[in-house]
VOZADREN-724985 format. One record per residue (C-alpha): residue in three letters; chain; z, y, x. Coordinates in nm, 2 decimals. Layout:
<sites>
+------+-----+--------+--------+--------+
: type : mol :     c3 :     c2 :     c1 :
+------+-----+--------+--------+--------+
:  ALA :   A :      Z :      Y :      X :
...
+------+-----+--------+--------+--------+
</sites>
This chain:
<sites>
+------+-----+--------+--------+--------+
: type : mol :     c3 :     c2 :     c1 :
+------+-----+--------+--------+--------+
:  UNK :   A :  -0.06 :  -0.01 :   0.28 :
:  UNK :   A :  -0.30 :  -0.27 :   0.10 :
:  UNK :   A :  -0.49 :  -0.34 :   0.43 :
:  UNK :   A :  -0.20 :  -0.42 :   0.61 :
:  UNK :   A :  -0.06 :  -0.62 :   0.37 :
:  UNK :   A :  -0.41 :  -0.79 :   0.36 :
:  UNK :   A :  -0.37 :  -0.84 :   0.74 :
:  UNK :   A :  -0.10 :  -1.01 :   0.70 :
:  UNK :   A :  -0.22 :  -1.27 :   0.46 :
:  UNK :   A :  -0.54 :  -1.33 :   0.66 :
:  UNK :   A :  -0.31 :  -1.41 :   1.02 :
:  UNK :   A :  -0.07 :  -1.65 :   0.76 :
:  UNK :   A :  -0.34 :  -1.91 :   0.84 :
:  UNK :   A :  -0.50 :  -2.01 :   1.18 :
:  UNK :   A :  -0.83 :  -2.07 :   1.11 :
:  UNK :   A :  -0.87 :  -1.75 :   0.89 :
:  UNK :   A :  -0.68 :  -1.55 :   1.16 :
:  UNK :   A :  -0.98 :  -1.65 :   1.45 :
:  UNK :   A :  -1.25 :  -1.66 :   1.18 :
:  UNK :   A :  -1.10 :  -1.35 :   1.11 :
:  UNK :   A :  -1.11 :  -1.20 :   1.44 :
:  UNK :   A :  -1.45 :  -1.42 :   1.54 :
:  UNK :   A :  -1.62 :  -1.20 :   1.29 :
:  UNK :   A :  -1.44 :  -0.85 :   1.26 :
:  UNK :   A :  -1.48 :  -0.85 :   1.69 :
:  UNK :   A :  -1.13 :  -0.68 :   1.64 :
:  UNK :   A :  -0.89 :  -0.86 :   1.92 :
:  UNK :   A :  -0.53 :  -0.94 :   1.87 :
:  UNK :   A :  -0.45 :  -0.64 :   2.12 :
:  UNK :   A :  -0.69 :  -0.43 :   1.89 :
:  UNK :   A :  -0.49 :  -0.51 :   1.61 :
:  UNK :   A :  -0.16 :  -0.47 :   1.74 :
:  UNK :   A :  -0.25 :  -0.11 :   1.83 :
:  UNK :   A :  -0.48 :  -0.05 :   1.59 :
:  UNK :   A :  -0.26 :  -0.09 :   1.26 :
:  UNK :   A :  -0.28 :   0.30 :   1.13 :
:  UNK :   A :  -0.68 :   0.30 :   1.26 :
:  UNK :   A :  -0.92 :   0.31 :   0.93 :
:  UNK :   A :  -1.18 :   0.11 :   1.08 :
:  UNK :   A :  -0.92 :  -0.17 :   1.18 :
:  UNK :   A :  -0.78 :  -0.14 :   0.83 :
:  UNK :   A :  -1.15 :  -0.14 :   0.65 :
:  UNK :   A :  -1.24 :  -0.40 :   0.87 :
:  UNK :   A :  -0.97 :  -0.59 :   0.75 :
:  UNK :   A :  -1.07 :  -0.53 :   0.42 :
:  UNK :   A :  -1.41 :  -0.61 :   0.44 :
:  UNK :   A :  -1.38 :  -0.94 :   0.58 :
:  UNK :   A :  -1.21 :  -1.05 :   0.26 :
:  UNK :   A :  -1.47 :  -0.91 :   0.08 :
:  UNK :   A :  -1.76 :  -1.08 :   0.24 :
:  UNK :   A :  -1.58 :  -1.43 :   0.15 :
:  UNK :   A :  -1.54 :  -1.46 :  -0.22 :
:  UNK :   A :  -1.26 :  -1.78 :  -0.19 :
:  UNK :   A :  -1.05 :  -1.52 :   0.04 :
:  UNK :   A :  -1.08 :  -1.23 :  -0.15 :
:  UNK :   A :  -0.94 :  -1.39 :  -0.42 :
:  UNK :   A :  -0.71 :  -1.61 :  -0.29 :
:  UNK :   A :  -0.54 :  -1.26 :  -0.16 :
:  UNK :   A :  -0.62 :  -1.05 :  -0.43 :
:  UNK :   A :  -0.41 :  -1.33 :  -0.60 :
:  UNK :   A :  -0.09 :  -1.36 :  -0.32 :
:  UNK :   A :  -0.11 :  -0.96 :  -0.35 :
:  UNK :   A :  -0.05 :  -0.90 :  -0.66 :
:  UNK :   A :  -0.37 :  -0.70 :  -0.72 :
:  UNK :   A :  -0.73 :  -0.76 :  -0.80 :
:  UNK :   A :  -1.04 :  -0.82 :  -0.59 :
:  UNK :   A :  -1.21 :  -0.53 :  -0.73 :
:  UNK :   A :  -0.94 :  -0.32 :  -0.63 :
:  UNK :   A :  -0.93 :  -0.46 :  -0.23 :
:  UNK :   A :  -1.32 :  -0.40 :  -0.23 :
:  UNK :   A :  -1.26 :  -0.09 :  -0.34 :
:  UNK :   A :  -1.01 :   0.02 :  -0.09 :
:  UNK :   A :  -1.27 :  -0.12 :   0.18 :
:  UNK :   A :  -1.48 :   0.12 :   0.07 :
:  UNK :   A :  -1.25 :   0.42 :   0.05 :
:  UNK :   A :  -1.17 :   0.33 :   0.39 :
:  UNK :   A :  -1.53 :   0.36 :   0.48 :
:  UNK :   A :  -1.59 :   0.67 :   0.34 :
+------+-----+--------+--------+--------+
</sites>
């Protein structure tokens, strides 16, 4: 649930959204069907964690902690 909720503050702004897909290499058709997939959601995930000003920024609009969305990253990795 985190990771979608993370998609969805990544795609509120434009340039995050294509910087977002620019660097993931997820499409927005990949996406669309990809929503349940753990690599689309640890992608997600891990994109905010390899920019510090993101990761907080939605750590911050989520209601949760940067530690925590890292962390879920990494579950979703395992």
């Amino acid at each position: 649930m985190l990771a979608l909720e993370a998609l969805g503050w990544a795609l509120t702004d434009e340039k995050r959204a294509e910087r977002l897909l620019s660097l993931t290499g997820l499409t927005p058709d990949r996406l669309r069907h990809g929503l349940d997939d753990r690599s689309v959601q640890a992608a997600v995930l891990e994109f905010l964690a390899n920019y510090e000003p993101d990761l907080i920024a939605a750590a911050d609009a989520l209601n949760t902690t940067p530690e925590t969305l890292v962390a879920a990253a990494r579950e979703l990795n395992a």
